[in-house]
C-alpha positions in Angstrom: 62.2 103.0 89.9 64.7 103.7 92.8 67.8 101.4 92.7 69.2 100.8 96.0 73.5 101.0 95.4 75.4 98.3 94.5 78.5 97.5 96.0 81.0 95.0 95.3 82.3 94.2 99.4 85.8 92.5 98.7 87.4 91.3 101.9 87.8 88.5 104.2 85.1 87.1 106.9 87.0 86.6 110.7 84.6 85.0 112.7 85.0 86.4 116.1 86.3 90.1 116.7 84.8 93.0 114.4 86.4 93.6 111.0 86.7 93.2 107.7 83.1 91.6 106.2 81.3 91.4 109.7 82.0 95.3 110.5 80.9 96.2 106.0 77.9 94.0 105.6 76.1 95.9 108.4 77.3 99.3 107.9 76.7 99.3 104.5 73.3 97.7 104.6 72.0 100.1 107.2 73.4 103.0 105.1 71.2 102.0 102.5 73.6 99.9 100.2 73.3 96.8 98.8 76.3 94.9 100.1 77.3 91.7 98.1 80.2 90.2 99.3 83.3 88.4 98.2 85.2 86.7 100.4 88.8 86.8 100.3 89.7 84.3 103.3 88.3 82.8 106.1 89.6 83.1 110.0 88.3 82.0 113.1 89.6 85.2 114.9 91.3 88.5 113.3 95.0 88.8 113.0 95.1 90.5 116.1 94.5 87.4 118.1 97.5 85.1 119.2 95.8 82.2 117.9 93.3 81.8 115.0 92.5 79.8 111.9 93.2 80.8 108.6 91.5 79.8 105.6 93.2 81.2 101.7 89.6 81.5 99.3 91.9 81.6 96.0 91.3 79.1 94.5 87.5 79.9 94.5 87.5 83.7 93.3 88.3 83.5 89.8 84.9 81.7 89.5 83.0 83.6 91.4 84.1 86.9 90.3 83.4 85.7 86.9 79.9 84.4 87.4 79.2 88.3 88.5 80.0 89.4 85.0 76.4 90.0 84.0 76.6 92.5 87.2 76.9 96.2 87.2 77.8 97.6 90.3 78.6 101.7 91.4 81.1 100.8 94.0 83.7 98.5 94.5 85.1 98.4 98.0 88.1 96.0 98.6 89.9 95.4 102.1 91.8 92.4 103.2 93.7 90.3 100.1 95.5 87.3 101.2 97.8 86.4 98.2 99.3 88.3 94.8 97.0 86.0 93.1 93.8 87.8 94.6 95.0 91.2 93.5 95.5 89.9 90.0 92.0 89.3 90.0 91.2 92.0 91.4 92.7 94.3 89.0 90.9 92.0 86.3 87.7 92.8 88.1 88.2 96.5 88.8 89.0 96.8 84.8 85.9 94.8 83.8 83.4 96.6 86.1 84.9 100.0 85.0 84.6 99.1 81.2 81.1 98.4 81.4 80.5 101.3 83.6 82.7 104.0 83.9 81.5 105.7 86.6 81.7 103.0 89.0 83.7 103.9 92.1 86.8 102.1 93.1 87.8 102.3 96.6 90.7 100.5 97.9 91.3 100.1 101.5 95.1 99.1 101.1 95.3 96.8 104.1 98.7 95.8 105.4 99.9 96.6 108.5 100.0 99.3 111.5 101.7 100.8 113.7 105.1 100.4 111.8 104.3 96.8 111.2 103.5 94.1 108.5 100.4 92.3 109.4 101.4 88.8 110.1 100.0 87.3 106.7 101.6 90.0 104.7 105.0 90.0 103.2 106.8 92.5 101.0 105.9 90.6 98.3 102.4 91.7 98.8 103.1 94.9 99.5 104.9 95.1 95.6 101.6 93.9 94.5 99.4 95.8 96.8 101.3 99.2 95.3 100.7 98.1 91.9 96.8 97.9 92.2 96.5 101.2 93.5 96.6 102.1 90.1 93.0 101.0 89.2 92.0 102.5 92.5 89.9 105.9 92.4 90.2 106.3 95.8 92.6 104.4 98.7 92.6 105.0 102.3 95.9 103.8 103.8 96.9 104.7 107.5 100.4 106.0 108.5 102.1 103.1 108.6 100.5 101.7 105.0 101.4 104.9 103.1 105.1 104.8 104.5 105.0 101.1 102.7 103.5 102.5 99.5 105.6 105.8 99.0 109.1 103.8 100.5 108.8 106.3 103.2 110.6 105.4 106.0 107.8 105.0 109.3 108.8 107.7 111.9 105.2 106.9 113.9 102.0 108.6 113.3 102.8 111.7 114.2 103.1 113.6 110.7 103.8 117.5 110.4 101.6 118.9 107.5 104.4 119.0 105.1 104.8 115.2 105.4 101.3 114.5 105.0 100.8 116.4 101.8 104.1 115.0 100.5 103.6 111.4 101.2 99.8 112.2 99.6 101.1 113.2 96.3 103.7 110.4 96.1 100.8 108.1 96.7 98.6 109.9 93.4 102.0 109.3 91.5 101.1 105.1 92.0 97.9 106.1 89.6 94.8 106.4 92.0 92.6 109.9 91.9 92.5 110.1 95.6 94.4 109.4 98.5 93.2 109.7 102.2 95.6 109.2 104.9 94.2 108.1 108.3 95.2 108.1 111.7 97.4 111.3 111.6 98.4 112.2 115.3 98.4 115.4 116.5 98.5 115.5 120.5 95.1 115.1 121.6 93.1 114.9 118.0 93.5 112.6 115.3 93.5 114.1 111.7 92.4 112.3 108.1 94.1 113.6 105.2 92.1 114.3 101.7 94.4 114.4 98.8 93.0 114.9 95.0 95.7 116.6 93.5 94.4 119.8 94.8 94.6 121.8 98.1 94.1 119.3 100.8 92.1 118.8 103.5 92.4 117.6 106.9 89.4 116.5 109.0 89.8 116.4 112.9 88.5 113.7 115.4 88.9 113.2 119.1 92.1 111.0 120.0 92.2 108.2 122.3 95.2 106.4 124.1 93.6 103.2 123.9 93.7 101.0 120.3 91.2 99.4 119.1 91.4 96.5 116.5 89.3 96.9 113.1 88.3 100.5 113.3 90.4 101.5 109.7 87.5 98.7 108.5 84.6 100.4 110.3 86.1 103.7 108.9 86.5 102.9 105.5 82.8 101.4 105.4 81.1 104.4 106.4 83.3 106.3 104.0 81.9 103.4 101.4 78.6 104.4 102.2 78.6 108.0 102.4 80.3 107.7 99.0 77.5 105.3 97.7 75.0 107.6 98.6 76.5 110.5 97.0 78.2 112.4 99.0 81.2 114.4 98.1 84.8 112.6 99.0 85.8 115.5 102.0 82.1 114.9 103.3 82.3 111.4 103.4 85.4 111.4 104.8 84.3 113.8 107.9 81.2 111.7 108.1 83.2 108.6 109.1 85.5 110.2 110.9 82.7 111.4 113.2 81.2 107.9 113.4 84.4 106.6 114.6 85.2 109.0 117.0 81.8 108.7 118.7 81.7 104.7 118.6 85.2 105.1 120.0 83.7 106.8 122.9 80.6 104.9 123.2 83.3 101.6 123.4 85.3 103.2 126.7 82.6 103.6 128.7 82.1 99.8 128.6 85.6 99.2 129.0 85.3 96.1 126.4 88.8 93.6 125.6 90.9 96.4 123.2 91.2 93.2 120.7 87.3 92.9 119.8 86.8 96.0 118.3 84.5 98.9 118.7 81.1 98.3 119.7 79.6 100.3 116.8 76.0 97.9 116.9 74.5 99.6 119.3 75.2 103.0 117.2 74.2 101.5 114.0 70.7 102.5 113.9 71.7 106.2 114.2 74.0 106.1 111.3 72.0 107.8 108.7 71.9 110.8 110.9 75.6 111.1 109.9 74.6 111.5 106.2 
């Protein structure tokens, strides 16, 4: 009997602008993945917005991660966590879920801030925390400004010379993950996504725009999630949603949408599995 993936979807639901659990659910569904989610918090809008509710799901996820114990899943993908509390339980769930199955992938989307900046429900306290789980992490995908925060790197903008990169990539396997893959590297007109095992690294290449878009590190990390989830080997998957991105990105110009909803990936969607 075929068994569709499993993956644990750990990250918070923002009602209006694409991210986090609304950007996930469909990626990972049309990609062929089972997507069971966990949410984390609850907002009206993202964090980009001026104005939006905020809702902390805490109390609730010690429960509800438990009830899942009779669960096996081969991914866990985490994004957003709202309080040191949620990554304790998180690094409770990662070890669980790896004891009973070993080969279940870990993949930590180490959400925190961009551009040089803390997102405005993150403190420094959370980013002490959010270093310390990358240690149960197989693989995390922090941008520029998130791997400055992890390594104590001091943020210099996006711009990094290969050097950098790699360096700041194996101070970020020194925290304990297997794999590190740095997004968002500019280089004049392209934007380049770092690979990092330990071994020689690799740098995939996608068209750069000037214009910035809110939520695409989530729609990038869920196709990476998916690619993963159906098999594909970490470079590969990387590349795959790295060209999914860039031609979303594209698609999005031409209809000159509000920068702060997101890209408008739904109309793409049912061409995704071409990317595999």
């Amino acid at each position: 009997m075929h068994r569709v993936p499993r993956v644990a979807c750990i990250n918070d639901l923002s009602g209006y602008g694409r991210c986090s659990l609304t950007t996930a659910l469909p990626v990972l569904s049309v990609m062929g993945v089972q997507a069971c989610p966990v949410p984390t918090a609850v907002l009206s809008k993202h964090t980009g917005f001026t104005n939006f509710s905020f809702t902390d799901l805490t109390d609730g996820m010690a429960a509800y991660l438990r009830s899942w114990n009779d669960l096996d899943f081969d991914m866990v993908y985490s994004g957003f966590l709202g309080s040191e509390r949620q990554m304790s339980l998180l690094r409770q769930f990662f070890q669980y879920q790896k004891s009973k199955n070993p080969d279940c992938m870990i993949l930590l989307d180490t959400v925190m801030g961009d551009c040089g900046k803390l997102y405005s429900t993150y403190n420094r306290a959370l980013c002490d925390s959010m270093r310390e789980l990358v240690a149960y992490a197989d693989i995390i995908t922090p941008n520029v400004t998130e791997a400055c925060l992890l390594t104590g790197t001091p943020y210099h903008g996006e711009a990094l010379h290969t050097a950098e990169a790699v360096a700041m990539a194996e101070s970020l396997l020194t925290l304990g993950c297997r794999a590190a893959v740095i997004t968002g590297i500019v280089r004049e007109d392209i934007i380049c996504n770092l690979t990092y095992t330990g071994a020689e690294p690799e740098f995939s290449v996608i068209h750069r725009t000037k214009s910035l878009f809110s939520g695409t590190g989530d729609l990038f990390a869920s196709v990476l999630c998916g690619a993963l989830a159906n098999r594909k080997p970490l470079a590969d998957a990387v590349q795959i949603a790295g060209r999914f991105l860039s031609d979303v990105t594209q698609y999005t110009l031409g209809q000159q949408t509000p920068l702060d909803e997101g890209v408008l990936f739904e109309p793409l969607l049912r061409n995704i599995c071409e990317y595999l």
